[in-house]
C-alpha positions in Angstrom: 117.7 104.5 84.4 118.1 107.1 87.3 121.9 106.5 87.5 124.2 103.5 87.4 122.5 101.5 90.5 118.7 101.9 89.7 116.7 100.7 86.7 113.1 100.8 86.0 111.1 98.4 84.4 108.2 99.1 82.1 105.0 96.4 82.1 101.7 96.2 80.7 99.2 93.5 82.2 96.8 92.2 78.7 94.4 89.7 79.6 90.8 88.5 79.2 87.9 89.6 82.0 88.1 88.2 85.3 92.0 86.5 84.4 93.3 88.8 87.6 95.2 91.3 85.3 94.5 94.6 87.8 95.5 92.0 90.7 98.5 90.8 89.6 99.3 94.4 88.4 98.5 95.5 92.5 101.0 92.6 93.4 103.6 93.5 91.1 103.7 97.5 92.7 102.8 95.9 96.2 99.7 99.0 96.0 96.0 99.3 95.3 96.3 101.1 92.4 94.3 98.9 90.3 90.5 98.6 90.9 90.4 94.7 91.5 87.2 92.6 92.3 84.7 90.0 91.0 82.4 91.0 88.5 79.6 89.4 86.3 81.1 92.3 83.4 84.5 93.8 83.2 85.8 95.9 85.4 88.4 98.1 83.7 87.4 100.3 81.3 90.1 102.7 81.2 93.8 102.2 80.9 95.7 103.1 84.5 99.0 103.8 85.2 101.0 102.9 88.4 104.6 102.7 89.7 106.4 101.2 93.1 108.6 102.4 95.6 112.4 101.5 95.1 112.7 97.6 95.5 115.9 96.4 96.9 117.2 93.0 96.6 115.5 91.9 93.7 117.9 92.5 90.6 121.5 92.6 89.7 123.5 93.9 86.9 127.0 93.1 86.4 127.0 92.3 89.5 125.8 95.0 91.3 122.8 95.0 92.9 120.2 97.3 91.3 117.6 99.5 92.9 114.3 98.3 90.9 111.1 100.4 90.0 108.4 98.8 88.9 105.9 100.9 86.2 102.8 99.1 85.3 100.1 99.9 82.9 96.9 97.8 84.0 94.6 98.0 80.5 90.7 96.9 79.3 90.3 93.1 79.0 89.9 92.0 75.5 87.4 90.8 74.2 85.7 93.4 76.6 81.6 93.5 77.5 81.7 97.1 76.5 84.1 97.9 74.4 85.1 96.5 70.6 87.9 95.5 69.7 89.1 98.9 67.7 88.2 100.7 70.9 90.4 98.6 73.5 93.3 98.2 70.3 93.4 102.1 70.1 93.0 102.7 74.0 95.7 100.4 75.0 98.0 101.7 72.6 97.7 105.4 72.9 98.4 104.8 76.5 101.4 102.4 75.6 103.0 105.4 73.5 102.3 108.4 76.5 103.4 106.3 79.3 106.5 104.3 77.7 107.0 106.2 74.4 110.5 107.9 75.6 111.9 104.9 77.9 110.4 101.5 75.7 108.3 98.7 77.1 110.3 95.9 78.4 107.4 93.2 78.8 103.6 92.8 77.8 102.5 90.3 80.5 99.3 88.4 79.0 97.4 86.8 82.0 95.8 83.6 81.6 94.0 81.4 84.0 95.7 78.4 84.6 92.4 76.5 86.1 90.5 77.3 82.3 92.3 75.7 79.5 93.2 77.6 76.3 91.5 76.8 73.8 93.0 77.5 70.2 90.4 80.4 69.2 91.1 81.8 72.6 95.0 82.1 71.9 95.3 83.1 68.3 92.5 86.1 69.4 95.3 87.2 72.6 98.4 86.7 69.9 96.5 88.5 67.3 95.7 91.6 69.4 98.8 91.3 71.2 100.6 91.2 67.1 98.6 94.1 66.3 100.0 96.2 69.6 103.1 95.4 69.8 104.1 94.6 66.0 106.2 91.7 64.6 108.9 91.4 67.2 105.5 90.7 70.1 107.4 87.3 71.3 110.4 89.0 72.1 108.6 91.6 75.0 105.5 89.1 75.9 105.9 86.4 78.8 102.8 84.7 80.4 101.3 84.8 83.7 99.2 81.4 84.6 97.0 82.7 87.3 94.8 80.8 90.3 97.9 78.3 90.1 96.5 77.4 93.5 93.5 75.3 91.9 96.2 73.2 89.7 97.9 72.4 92.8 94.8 71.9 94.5 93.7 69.2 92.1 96.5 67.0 92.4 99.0 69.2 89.3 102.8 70.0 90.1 103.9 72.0 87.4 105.6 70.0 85.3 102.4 67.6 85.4 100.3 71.0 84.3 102.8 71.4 81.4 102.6 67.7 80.5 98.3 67.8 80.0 97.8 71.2 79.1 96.7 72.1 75.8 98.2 72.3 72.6 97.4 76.0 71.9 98.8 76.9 75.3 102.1 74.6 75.1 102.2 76.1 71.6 101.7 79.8 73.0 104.3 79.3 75.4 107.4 78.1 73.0 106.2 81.0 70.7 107.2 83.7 73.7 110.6 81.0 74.5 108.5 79.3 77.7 108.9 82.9 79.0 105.9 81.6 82.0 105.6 82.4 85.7 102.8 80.2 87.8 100.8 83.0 90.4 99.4 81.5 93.2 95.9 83.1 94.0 95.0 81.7 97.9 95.6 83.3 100.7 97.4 86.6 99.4 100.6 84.4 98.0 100.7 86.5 95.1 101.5 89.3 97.0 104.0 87.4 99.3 106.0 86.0 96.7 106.6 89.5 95.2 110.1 89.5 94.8 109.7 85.9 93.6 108.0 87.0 90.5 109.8 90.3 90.1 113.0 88.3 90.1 111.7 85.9 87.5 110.8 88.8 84.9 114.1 90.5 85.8 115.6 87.5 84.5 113.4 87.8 81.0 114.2 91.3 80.7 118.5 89.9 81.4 117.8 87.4 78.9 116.4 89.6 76.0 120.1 91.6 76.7 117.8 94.8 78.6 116.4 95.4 74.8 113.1 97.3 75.2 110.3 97.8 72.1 109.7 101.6 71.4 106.4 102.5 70.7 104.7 104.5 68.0 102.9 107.3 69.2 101.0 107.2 65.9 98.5 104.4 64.2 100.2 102.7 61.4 
């Protein structure tokens, strides 16, 4: 923290190809700092580093309202068409350690789909490789992102319906990180509109897990 009235919060996006991780990193920063498009391969192959303006009305703090600034580290999907899994692991966490190894990481956001159910190989391969980042403590700093909401809606879904037929390993996935979930609508450029929607909602994980933040290890274990 700057001072007092300002705070900046520290995100990585982790996430499976084509789950609209380097979008919904754009949206949170309201930039184009991700590259972002459909692919029949993945796209990111490097891990980048952006940050927003100051954000007003988003968070408070005692309350006072804080100035917010948003740092997000967009990452390789895993599993990746290039890359194996040792090279994304080792990738992702040498960046994890330069860019938050001083100020912490408050959340690791793992973006799903919500129009492709989970499937239980799917999930214990994301909790594994999130485990093996993050270390015991993972469901303490990871919430989930259920992207192209829009199609569950689309198909007749509210959100509590979604929750009621969704799968086990995703309901299960969810109570492991204490239902810490956010629903991203895709259409029309909502994500991008409901901004401080979403910003507000992981303000209030960050207030919830008392502002603790995981300090990385600039080393391999």
């Amino acid at each position: 923290m700057a001072d007092s009235n300002e705070m900046s919060i520290n995100l990585v996006v982790l996430g499976r190809t084509q789950t609209g991780k380097s979008a919904t990193g754009n949206s949170l920063l309201g930039s184009q700092d991700f590259e972002s498009h459909w692919s029949p391969s993945s796209v990111t192959t490097r891990c980048s580093f952006g940050h927003s303006c100051r954000i007003s009305g988003v968070m408070r703090r005692n309350g006072c309202e804080l100035a917010l600034h948003v740092r997000v580290l967009d990452t390789p999907s895993y599993p990746h068409c290039a890359l194996s899994k040792e090279q994304v692991r080792d990738t992702v966490r040498s960046a994890l350690a330069y860019h938050f190894g001083e100020e912490g990481l408050h959340l690791a956001l793992l973006v799903l789909r919500a129009d492709l159910p989970l499937c239980p190989d799917e999930s214990e391969q994301a909790i594994q490789f999130i485990q093996e980042l993050l270390g015991p403590t993972w469901k303490d700093f990871t919430a989930v992102l259920l992207t192209h909401a829009d199609k569950a809606e689309e198909a007749g879904f509210t959100e509590e319906a979604y929750l009621h037929s969704a799968s086990s390993a995703l309901l299960s996935l969810l109570s492991s990180v204490q239902q810490k979930y956010i629903f991203l609508d895709n259409h029309k450029g909502t994500i991008k509109d409901e901004r401080a929607v979403v910003l507000r909602k992981l303000s209030d994980f960050i207030r919830q897990n008392n502002y603790k933040v995981l300090l990385l290890k600039t080393s391999k274990e």
